[in-house]
N, C-alpha and C positions, 0 to 999 in steps of 0.2 A: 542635514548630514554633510560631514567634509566632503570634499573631490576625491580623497585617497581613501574613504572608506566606502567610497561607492564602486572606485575602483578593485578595491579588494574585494568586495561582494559580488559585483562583475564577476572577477574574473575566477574569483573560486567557483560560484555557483556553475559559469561556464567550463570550467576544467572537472568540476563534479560530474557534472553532463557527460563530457566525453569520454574521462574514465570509466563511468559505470555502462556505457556507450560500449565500450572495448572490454567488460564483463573484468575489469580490475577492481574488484568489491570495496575492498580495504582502502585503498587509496581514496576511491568516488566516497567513499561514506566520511572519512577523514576530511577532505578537503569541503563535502558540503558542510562536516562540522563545523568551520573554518568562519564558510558564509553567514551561518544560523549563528554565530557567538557575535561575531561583528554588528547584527541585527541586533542580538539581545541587548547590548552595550550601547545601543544607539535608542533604541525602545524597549525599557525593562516591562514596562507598565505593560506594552500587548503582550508579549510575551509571559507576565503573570496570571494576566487572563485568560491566556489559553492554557496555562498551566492547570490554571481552575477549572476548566472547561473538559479538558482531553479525560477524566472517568467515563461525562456523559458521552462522548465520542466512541471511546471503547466497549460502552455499553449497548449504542444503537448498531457496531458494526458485530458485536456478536452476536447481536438477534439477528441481524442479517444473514451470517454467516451460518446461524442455527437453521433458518427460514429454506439455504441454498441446500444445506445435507438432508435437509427432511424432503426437498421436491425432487431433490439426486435419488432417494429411498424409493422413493414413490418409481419414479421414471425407472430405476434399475427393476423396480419388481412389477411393473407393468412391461416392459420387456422381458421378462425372464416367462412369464406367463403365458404371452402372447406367443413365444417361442415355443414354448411347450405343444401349444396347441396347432401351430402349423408341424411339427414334428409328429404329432398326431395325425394330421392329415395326412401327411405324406407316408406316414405306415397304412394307413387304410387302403 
């Protein structure tokens, strides 16, 4: 990779940091854009491999993501129960 495209990568990815650092959404996502095209253009080939790749990625994070609201289910209704039953006790 050139000097000035590693520079550019630097220094967007580090200006992405800090904007979204400083909760300027638009700007941080824009300038990592910046980073990640300068990569693509230096390495299309990973980049198309992860292009291939990123379904099964999205696929094991919605199981996961499935996994966390079914143990959230669980925990809110085991709370709710156990509530009930010291509310019990204390009316006794």
């Amino acid at each position: 990779m050139d000097a000035w495209k590693k520079a550019v990568v630097a220094g967007a990815a580090g200006g992405a940091a800090v904007l979204l650092a400083k909760k300027r959404w638009p700007a941080g996502v824009l300038t990592a854009g910046v980073a990640l095209a300068v990569l693509a253009s230096e390495y299309p080939e990973k980049f198309e491999d992860l292009q291939d790749s990123l379904p099964q990625y999205f696929d094991r994070g919605m199981r996961v993501m499935e996994m966390i609201s079914r143990a959230g289910q669980k925990i809110a209704k085991l709370a709710e129960q156990s509530g009930y039953e010291v509310w019990d006790e204390i009316r006794s």
